[in-house]
C-alpha positions as CSV (number, residue, x, y, z in Angstrom):
1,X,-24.4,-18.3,-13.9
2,X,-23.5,-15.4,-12.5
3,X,-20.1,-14.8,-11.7
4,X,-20.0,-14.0,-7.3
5,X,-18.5,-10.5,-6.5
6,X,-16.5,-10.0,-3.3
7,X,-15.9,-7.4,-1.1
8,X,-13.4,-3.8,-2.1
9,X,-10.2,-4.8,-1.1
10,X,-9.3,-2.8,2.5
11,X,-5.5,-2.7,2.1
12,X,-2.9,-3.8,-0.6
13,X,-2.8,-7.5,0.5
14,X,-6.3,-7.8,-0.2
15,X,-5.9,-6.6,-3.3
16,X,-3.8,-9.4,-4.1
17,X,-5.7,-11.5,-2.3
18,X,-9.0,-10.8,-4.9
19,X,-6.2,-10.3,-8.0
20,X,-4.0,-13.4,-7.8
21,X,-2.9,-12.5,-11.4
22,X,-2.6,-8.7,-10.4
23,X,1.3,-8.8,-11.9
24,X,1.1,-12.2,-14.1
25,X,0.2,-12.1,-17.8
26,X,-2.5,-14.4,-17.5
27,X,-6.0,-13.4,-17.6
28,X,-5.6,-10.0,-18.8
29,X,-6.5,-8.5,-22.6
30,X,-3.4,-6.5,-23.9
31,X,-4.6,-3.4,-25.9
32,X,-2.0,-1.3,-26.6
33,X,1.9,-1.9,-26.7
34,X,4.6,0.6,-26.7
35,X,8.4,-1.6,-26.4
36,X,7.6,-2.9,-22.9
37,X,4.5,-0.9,-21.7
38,X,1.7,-1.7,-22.2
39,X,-2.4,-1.4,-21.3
40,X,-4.3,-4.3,-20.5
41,X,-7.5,-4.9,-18.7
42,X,-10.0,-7.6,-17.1
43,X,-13.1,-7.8,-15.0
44,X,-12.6,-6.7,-11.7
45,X,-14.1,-9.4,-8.9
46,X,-16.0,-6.9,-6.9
47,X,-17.9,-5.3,-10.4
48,X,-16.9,-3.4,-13.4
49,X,-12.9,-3.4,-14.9
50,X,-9.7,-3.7,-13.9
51,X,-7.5,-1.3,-16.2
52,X,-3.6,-2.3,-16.0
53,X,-0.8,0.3,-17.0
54,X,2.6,-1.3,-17.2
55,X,5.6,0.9,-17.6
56,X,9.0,-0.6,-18.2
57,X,12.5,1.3,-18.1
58,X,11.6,4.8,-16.8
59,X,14.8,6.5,-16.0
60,X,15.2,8.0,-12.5
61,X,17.9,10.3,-11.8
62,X,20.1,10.4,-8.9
63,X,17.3,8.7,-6.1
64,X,17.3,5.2,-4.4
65,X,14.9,3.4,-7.0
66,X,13.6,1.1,-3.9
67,X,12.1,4.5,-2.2
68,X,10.7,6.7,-5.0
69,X,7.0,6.5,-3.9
70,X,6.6,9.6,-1.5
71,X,4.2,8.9,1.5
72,X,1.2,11.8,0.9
73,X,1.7,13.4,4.0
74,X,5.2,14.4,3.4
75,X,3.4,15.5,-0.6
76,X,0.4,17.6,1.5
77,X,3.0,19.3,3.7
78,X,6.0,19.8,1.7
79,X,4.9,20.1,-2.3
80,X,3.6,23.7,-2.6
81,X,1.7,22.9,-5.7
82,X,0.8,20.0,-7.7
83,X,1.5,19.9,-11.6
84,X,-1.8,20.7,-12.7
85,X,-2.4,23.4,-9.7
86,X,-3.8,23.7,-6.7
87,X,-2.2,20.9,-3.7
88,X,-2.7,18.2,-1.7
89,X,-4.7,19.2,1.7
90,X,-4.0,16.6,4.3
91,X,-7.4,15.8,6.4
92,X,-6.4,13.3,9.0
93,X,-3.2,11.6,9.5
94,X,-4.3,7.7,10.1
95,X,-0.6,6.8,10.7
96,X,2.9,6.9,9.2
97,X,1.8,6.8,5.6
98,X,-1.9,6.4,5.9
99,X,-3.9,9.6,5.1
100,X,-7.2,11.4,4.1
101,X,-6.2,13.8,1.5
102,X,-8.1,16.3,-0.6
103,X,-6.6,17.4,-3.9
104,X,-7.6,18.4,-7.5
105,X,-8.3,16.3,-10.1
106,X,-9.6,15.9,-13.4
107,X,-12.7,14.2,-15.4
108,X,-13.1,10.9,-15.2
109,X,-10.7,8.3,-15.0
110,X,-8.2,10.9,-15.3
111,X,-9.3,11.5,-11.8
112,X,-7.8,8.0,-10.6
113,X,-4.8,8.7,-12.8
114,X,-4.2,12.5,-10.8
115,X,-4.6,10.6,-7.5
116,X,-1.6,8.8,-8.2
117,X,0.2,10.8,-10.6
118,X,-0.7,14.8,-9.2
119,X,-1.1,15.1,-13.0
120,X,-2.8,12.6,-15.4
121,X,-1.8,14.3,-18.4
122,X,-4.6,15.7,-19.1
123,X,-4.1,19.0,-21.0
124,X,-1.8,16.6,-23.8
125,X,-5.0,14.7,-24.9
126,X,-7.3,17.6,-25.0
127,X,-9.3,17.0,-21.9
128,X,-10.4,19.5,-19.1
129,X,-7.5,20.2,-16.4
130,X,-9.2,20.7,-12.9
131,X,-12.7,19.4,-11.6
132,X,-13.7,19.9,-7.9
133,X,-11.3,18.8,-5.4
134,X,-12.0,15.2,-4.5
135,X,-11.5,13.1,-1.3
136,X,-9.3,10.0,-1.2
137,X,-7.7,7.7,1.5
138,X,-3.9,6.8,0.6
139,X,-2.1,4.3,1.9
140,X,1.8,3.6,1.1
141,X,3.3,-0.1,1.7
142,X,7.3,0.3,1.9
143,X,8.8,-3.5,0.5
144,X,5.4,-4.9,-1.1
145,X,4.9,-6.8,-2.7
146,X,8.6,-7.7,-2.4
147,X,11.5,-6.2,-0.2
148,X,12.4,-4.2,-3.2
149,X,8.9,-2.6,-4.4
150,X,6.6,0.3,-2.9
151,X,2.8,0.2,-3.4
152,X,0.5,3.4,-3.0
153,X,-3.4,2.5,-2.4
154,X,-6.2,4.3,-3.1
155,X,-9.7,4.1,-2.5
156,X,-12.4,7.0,-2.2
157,X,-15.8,6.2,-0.4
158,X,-18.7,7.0,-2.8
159,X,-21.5,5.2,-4.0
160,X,-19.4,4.7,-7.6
161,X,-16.2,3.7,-5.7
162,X,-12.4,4.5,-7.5
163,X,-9.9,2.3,-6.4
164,X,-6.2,2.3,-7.5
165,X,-2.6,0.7,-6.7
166,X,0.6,2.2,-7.6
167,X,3.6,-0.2,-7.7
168,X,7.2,1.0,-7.8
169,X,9.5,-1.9,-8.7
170,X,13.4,-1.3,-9.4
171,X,15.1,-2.5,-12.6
172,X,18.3,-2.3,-12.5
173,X,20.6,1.4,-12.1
174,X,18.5,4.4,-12.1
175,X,15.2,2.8,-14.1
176,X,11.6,1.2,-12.7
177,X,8.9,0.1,-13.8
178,X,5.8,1.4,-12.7
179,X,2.1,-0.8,-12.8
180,X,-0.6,1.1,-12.3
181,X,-4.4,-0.4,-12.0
182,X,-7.3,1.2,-11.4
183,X,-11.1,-0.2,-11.2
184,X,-13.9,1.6,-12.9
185,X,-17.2,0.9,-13.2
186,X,-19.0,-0.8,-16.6
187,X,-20.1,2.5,-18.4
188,X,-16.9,4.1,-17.7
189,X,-14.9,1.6,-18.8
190,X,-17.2,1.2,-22.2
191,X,-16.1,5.3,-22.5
192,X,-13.0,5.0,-22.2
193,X,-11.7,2.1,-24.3
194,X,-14.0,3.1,-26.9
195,X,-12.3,7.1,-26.9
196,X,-9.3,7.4,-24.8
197,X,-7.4,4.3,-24.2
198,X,-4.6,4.5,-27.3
199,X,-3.4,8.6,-25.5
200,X,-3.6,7.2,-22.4
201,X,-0.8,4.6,-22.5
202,X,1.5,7.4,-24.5
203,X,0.5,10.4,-21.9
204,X,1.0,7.7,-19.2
205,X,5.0,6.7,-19.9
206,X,5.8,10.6,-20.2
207,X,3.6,11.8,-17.2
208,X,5.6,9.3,-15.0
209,X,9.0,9.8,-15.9
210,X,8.3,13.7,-15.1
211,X,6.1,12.6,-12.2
212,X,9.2,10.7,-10.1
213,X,12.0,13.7,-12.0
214,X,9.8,16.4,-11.5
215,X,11.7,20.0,-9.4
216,X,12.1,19.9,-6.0
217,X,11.8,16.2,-5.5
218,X,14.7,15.5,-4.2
219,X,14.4,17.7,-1.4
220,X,10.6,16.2,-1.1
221,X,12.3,12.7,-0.6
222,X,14.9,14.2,2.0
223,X,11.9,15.4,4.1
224,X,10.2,12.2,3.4
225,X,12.9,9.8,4.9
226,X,13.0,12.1,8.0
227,X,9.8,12.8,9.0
228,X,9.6,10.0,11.5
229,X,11.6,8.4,14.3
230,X,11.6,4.9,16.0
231,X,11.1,5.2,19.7
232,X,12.2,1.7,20.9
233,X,12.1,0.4,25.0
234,X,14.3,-2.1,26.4
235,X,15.8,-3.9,29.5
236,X,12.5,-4.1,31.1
237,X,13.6,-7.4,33.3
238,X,11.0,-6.6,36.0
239,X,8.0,-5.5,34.3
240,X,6.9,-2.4,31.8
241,X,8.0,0.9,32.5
242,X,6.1,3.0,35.0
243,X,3.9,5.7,34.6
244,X,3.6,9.6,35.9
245,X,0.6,10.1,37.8
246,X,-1.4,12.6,36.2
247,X,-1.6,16.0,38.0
248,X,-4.2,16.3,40.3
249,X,-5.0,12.7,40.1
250,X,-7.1,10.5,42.2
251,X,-5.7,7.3,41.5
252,X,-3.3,5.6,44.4
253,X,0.3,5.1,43.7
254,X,2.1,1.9,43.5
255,X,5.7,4.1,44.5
256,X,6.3,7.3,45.6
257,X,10.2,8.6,45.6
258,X,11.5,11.8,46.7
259,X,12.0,15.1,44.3
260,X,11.6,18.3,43.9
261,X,8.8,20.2,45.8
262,X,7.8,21.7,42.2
263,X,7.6,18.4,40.7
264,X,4.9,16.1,39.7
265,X,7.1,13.1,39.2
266,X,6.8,11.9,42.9
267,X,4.2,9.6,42.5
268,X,4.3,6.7,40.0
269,X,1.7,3.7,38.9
270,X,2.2,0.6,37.2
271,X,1.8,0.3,33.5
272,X,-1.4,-2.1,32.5
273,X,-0.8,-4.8,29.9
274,X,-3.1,-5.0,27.1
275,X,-5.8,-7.6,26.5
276,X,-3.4,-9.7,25.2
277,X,-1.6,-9.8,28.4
278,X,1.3,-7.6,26.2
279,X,3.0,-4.7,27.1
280,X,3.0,-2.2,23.9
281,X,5.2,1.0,23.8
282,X,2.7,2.9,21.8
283,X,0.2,3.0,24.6
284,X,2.8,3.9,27.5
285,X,4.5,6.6,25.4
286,X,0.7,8.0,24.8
287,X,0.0,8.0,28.4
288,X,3.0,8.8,29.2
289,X,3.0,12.1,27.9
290,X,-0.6,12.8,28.5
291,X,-0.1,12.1,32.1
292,X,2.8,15.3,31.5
293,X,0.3,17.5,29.6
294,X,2.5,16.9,26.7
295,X,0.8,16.3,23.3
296,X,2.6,13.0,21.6
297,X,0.7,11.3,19.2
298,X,2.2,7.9,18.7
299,X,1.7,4.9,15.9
300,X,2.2,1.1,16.4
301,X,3.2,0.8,12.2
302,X,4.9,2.7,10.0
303,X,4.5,2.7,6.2
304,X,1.9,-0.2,6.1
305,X,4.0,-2.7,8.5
306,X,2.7,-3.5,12.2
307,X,6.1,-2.5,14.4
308,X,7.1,-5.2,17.3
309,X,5.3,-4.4,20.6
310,X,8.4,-2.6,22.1
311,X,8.7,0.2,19.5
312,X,6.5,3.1,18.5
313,X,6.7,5.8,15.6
314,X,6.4,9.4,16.3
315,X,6.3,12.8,13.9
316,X,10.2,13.8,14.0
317,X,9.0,17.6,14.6
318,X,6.9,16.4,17.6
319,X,9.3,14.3,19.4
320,X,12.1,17.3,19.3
321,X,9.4,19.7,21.1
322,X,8.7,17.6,23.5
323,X,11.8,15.3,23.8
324,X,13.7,16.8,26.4
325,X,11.5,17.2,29.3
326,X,10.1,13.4,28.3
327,X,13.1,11.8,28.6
328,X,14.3,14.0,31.8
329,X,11.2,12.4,33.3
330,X,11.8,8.9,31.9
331,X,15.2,9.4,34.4
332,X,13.4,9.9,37.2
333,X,11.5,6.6,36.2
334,X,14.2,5.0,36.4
335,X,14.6,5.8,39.8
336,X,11.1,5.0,40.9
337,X,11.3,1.5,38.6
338,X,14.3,0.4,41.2
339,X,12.6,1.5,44.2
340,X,9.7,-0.4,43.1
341,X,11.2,-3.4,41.9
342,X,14.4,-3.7,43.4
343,X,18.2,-4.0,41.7
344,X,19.9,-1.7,39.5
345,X,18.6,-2.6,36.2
346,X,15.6,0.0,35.0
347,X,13.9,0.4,31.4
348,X,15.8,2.3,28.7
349,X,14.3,4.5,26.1
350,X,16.2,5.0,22.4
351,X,15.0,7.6,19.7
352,X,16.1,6.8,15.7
353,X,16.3,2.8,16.6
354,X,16.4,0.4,13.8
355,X,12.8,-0.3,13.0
356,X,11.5,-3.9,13.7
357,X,8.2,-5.1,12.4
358,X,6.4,-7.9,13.8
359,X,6.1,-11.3,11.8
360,X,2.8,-11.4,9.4
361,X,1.7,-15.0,8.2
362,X,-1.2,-13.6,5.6
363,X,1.7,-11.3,4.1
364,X,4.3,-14.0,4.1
365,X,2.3,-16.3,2.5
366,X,1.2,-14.3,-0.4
367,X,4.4,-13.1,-0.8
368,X,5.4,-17.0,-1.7
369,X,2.2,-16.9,-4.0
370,X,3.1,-14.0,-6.0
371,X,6.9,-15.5,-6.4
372,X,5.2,-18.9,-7.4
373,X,3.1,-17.2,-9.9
374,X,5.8,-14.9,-11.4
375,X,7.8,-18.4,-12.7
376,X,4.2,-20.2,-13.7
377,X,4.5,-20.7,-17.1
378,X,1.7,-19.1,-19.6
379,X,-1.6,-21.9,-19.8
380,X,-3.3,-22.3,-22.7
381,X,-6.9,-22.4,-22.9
382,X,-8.2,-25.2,-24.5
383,X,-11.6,-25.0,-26.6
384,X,-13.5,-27.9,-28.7
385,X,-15.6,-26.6,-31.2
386,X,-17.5,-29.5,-32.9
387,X,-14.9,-30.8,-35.4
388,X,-11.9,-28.4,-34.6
389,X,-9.7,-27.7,-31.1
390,X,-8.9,-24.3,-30.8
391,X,-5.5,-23.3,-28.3
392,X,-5.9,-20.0,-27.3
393,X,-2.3,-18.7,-26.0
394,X,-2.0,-16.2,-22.9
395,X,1.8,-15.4,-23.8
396,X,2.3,-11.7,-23.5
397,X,3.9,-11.8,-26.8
398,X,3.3,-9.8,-30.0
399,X,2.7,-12.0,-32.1
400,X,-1.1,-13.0,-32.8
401,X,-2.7,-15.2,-31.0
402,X,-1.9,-19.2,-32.2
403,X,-4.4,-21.5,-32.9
404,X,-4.3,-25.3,-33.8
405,X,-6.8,-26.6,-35.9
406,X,-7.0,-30.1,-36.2
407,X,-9.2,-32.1,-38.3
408,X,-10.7,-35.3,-36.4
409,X,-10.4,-38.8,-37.7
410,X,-12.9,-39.8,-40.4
411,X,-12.3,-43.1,-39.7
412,X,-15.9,-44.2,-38.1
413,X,-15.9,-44.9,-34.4
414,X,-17.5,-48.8,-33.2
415,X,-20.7,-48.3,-31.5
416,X,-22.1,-50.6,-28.5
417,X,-26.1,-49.7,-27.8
418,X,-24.9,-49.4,-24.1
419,X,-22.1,-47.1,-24.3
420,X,-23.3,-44.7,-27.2
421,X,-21.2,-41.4,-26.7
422,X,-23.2,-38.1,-26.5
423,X,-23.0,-36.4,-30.0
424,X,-20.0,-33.3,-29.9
425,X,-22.6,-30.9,-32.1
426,X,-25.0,-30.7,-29.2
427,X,-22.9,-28.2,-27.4
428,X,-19.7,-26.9,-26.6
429,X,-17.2,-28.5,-23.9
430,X,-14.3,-26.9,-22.3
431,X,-11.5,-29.2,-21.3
């Protein structure tokens, strides 16, 4: 029977959710060892292979090993060329972390491994460097699968789909390991085990130790941790914030207070919750500043992690443009909010808060799956072949594989006519 594919994985969580045993030993064929790397592979539930790099104990110098992975915007802006040549165009900027990207890459699964790497290597094994530029979406998850780790995803939408995660896991004082694993299609994957998978292990533990030590990265991960800010709202007792009626506009105003002649900040409307009956801060700071003429654009999550309803993310460079005539109209706000509502108390507005995110039950759970599964000890596979048992081992060890072979009794067995056993020659039975 044949075996029921599911559906490309559309984030990281999913990816775990169709690859329970993504970072488990189980399930997966080891073919090549070096110390405590290695390459593996199995089938991959929505068609073709999973491929599985493993890289223990790279040394990192002088970085926070729980924030190496860079998001690719900050790598399309800031990183003037990428190893191989050529650089990273950003297309569209999704949200903190989330992009479309177009960068070079190289022939065939070396273009999954330059997706994630900027440089697969290539020219050590004798392959060709560039190919046309290709088209990916990436996607960086800060603390996934654990508070510690950082995954990159990426996917490309073709009829022959690539998809890859990179995981970034500490171990211990300036080392990580890195697990790479892409998916790649049946005759690709005959290709390249049968030609290329013994360099690619040994190009794959150098490329990534000069990947996260390579020049200038340290000034790439400064940028990087400051490229956003947390806009966060609070002390709303009586309601949401209001907003600025748009220049020109029709609509009637629920409070009018007394300014400047010049000024447009007279008039002011009540702030409409969401479907949910929720107020969100990302749609009044949006409106907000479109209602000013401004241009904001804001983001509800920030590096793969849905923020609380009262905080937003905004693009560092953005908010300082515009951030003093915003927040000199939040003021007057203020003023309108207490002639609206009465009291002294009036919404607040903070820049660089404390990011919160907002509690996720499908993550939380699978985080508790991935821990169970770490400590699950290794299952055999237990086989009988007419007169022997055969125990296949999954244990990620060297050594080769054990097997038990033990003879069954030739003592002969009492027979009843109405309880005759099936005969074990007919076929084979898994236990």
């Amino acid at each position: 029977m044949t075996a029921m594919t599911v559906e490309r994985p559309c984030d990281a969580t999913a990816w775990f959710e169709s690859v329970p045993h993504l970072l488990s030993e189980q399930e997966w064929e080891v073919s090549g060892r070096i110390g405590q790397s290695s390459l593996s592979h199995c089938r991959c539930p929505w068609g073709g292979h999973l491929l599985r790099l493993s890289l223990s104990g790279i040394h990192v110098q002088n970085a926070d090993t729980r924030s190496l992975l860079l998001r690719p915007e900050t790598r399309a802006k800031h990183e003037a060329q990428l190893p191989l040549g050529g650089r990273m165009e950003l297309l569209e900027l999704l949200a903190p972390g989330d992009t479309l990207v177009r960068q070079p890459a190289s022939w065939g699964l070396l273009q999954l491994c330059s997706l994630v790497f900027g440089n697969a290597g290539a020219s050590g094994i004798g392959l060709p460097e560039l190919s046309a530029p290709i088209v990916s979406r990436q996607r960086l998850y800060r603390a996934w699968p654990t508070n510690e780790d950082t995954t990159l995803m990426f996917s490309r939408n073709e009829a022959d789909p690539a998809d890859a995660l990179l995981i970034c896991r500490p171990q211990g004082a300036e080392h990580v390991g890195l697990v790479g694993v892409f998916s790649v299609s049946e005759d690709k994957f005959d290709q390249w085990m049968s030609t290329h998978h013994a360099l690619l292990l040994e190009s794959a533990i150098s490329t990534a130790t000069r990947f996260l030590n390579r020049p200038g990265i340290t000034q790439l991960r400064a940028f990087d941790a400051n490229m956003y800010t947390v806009l966060s709202v609070h002390s709303c007792k009586r309601g949401p914030p209001l907003l600025p009626l748009a220049s020109g506009s029709a609509q009637r105003a629920d409070v009018v207070i007394k300014t400047d002649e010049r000024s447009q900040l007279g008039a002011w409307a009540r702030m409409p919750l969401c479907s949910d009956g929720k107020f969100r801060l990302v749609d009044f700071v949006k409106q907000f500043a479109k209602n000013l003429g401004m241009s904001l654009q804001a983001y509800s999550s920030l590096d793969g992690q849905r923020l609380v309803h009262y905080q937003c993310v905004v693009k560092r460079e953005e908010w300082d443009r515009v951030r003093e005539q915003f927040q000199e109209a939040f003021l007057v706000q203020k003023r309108a909010y207490r002639r609206a509502n009465g009291g002294s108390c009036a919404p607040c507005l903070a820049a660089d808060a404390e990011p919160r995110f907002a509690p996720d039950a499908r993550r939380a759970g699978l985080c508790n799956q991935i821990r169970l599964n770490a400590h699950k000890p290794a299952q055999h596979k237990t086989v009988v072949r007419r007169t022997f048992i055969e125990v296949a081992s999954d244990d990620d060890s060297t050594e080769d594989e054990m097997v038990i072979i033990q003879e069954r009794s030739n003592r002969r067995a009492k027979t009843f006519p109405s309880r005759l056993p099936t005969s074990s020659d007919s076929s084979d039975q898994d236990l």
